[in-house]
N, CA and C atoms as a LAMMPS dump frame, in Angstrom:
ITEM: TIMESTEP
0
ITEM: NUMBER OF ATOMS
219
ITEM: BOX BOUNDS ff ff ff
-5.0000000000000000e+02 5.0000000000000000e+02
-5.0000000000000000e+02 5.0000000000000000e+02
-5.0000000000000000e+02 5.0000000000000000e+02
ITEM: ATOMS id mol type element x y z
1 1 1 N 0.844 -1.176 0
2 1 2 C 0 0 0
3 1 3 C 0.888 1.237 0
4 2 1 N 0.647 2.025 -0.939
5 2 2 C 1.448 3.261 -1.204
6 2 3 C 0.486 4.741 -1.22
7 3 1 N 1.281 5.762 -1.836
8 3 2 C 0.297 6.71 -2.264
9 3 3 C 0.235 6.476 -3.557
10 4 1 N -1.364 6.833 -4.297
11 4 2 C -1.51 6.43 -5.325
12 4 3 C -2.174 7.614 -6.114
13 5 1 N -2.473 8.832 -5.31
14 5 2 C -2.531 10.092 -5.915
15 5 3 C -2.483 11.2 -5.059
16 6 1 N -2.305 12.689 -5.467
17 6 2 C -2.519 13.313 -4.522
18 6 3 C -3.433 14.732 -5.146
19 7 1 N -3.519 15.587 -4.326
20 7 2 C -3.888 16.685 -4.719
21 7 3 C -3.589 17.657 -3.436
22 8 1 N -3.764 19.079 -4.346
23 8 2 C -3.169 20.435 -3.326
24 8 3 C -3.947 21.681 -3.927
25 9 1 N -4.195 22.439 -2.569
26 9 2 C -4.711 23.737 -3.024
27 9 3 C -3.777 24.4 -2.845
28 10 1 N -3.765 26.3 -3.294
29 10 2 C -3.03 27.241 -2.798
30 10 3 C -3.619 28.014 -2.371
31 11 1 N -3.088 28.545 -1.035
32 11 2 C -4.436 29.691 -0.521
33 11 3 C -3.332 31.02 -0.104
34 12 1 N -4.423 32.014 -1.162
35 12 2 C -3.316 33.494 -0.799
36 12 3 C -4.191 34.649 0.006
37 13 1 N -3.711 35.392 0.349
38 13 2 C -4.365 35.842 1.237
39 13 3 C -3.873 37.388 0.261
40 14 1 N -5.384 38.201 -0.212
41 14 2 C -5.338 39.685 -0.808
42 14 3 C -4.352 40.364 -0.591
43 15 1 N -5.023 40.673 1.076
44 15 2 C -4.625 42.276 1.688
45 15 3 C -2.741 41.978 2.134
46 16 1 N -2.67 40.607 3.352
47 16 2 C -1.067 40.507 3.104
48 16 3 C 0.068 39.846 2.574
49 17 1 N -0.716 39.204 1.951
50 17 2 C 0.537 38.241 0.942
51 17 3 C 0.436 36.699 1.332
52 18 1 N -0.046 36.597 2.523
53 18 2 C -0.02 35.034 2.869
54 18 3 C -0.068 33.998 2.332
55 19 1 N 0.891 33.021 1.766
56 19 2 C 0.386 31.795 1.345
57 19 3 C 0.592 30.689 1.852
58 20 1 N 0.21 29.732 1.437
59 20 2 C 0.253 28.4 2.236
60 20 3 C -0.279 27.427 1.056
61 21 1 N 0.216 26.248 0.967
62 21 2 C -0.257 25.009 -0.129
63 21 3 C -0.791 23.994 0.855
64 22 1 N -1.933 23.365 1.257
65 22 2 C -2.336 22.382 1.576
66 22 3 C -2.366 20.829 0.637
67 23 1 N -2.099 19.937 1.354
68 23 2 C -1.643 18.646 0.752
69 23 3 C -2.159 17.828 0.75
70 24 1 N -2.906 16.985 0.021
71 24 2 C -4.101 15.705 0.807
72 24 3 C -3.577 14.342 -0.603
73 25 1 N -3.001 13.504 -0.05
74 25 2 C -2.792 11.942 -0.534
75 25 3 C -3.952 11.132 -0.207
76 26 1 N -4.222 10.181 -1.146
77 26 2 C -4.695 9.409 -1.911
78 26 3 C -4.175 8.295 -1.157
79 27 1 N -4.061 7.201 -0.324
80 27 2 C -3.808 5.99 -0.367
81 27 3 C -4.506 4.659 -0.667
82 28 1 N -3.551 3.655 -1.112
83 28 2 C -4.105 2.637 -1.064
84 28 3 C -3.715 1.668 -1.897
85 29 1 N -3.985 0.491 -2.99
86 29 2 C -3.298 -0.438 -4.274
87 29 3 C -4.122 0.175 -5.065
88 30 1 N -3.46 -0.064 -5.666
89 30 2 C -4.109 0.284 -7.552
90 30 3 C -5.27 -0.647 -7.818
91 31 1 N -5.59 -1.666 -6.693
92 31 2 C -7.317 -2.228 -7.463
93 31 3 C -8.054 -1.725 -6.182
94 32 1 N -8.037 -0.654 -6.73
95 32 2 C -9.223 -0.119 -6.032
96 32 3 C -9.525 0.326 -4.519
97 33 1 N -8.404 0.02 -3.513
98 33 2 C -8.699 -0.035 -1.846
99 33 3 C -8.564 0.842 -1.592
100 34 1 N -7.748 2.145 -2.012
101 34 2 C -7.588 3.845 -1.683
102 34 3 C -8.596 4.124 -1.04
103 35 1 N -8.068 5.347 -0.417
104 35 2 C -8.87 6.287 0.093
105 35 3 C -8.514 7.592 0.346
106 36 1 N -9.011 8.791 -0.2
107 36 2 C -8.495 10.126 0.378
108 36 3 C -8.273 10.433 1.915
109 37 1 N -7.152 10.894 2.415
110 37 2 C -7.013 11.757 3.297
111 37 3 C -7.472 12.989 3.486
112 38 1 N -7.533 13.516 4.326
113 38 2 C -8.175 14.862 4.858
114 38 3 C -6.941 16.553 4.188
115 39 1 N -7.033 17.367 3.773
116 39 2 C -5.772 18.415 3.966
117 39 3 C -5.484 18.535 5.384
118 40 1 N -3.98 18.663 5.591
119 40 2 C -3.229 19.155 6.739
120 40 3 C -4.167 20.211 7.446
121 41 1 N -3.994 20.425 8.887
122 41 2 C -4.116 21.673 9.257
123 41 3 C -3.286 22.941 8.684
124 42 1 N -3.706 23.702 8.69
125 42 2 C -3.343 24.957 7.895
126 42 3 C -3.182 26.38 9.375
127 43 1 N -1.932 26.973 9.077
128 43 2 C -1.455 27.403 10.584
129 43 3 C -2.258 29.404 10.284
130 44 1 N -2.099 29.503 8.606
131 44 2 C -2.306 30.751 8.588
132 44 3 C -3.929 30.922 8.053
133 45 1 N -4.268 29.982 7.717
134 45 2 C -5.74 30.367 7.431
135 45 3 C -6.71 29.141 8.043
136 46 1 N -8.079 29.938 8.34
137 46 2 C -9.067 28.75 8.949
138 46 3 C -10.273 28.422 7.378
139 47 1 N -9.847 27.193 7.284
140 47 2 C -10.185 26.175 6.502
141 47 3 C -11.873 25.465 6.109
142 48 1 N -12.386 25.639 5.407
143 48 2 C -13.381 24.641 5.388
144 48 3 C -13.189 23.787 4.286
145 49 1 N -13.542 22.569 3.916
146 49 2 C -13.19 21.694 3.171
147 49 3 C -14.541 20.545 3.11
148 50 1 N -14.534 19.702 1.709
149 50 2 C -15.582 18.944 1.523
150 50 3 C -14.78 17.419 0.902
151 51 1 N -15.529 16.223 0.363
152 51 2 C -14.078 15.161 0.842
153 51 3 C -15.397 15.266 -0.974
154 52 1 N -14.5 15.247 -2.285
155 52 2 C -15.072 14.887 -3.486
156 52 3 C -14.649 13.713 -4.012
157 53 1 N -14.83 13.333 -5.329
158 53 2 C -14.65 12.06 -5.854
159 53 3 C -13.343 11.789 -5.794
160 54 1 N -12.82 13.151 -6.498
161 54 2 C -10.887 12.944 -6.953
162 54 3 C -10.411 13.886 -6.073
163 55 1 N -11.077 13.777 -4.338
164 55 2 C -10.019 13.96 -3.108
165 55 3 C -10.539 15.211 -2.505
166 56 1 N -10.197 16.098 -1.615
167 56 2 C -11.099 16.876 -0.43
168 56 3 C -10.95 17.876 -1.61
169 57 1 N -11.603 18.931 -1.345
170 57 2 C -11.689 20.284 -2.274
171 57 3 C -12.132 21.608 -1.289
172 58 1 N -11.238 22.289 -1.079
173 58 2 C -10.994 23.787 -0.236
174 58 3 C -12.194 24.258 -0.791
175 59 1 N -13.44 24.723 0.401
176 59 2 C -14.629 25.324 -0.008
177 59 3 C -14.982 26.772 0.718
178 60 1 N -14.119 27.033 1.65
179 60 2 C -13.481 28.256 2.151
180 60 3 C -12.55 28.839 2.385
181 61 1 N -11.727 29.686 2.669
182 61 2 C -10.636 29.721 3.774
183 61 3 C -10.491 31.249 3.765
184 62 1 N -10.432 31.748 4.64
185 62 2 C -10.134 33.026 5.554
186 62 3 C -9.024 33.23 6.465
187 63 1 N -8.147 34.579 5.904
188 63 2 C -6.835 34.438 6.56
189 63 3 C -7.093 35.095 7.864
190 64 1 N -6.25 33.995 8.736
191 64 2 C -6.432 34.165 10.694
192 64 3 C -6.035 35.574 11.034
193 65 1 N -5.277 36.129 10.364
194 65 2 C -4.398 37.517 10.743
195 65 3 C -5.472 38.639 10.265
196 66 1 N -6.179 38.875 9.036
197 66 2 C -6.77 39.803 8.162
198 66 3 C -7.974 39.702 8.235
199 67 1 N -8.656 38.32 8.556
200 67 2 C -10.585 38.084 8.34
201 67 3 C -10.564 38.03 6.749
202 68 1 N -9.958 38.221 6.303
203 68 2 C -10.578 38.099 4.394
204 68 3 C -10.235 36.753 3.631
205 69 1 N -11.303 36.689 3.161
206 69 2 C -11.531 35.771 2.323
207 69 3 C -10.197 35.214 1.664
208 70 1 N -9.697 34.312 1.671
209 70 2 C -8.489 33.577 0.389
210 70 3 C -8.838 33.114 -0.137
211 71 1 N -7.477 33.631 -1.448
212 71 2 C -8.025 33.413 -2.75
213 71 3 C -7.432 31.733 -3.324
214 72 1 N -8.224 31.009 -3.595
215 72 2 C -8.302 29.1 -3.384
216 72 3 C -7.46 29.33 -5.22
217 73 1 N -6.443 28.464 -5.4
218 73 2 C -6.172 27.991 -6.462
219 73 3 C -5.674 26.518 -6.579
């Protein structure tokens, strides 16, 4: 059992520059037993997240320092 995919957001923050990449792997064999992991905690922004087909997908995030919205790529 390995990782067998992954995916990552980038979250920037407008007003001060903040960024941060969140990381979420995929484990499992190639017939089929995988399962997504959750993204890391994230130290500069508070997070909401949803778990999709091809792995979690960033559905908020707001930087802890500023209150504003980040911008998800």
């Amino acid at each position: 059992m390995g990782i067998i995919d992954e995916t990552s957001a980038r979250l920037t923050c407008a007003k001060c520059g903040a960024t941060e990449v969140l990381r979420a792997v995929q484990k499992g064999s190639s017939y089929g037993l995988g399962g997504w992991g959750d993204f890391g905690a994230s130290s500069k922004f508070e997070v909401q997240s949803k778990r999709g087909v091809d792995g979690p997908e960033v559905t908020s995030a707001v930087c802890r320092k500023c209150k504003v919205p980040a911008q998800i790529a």
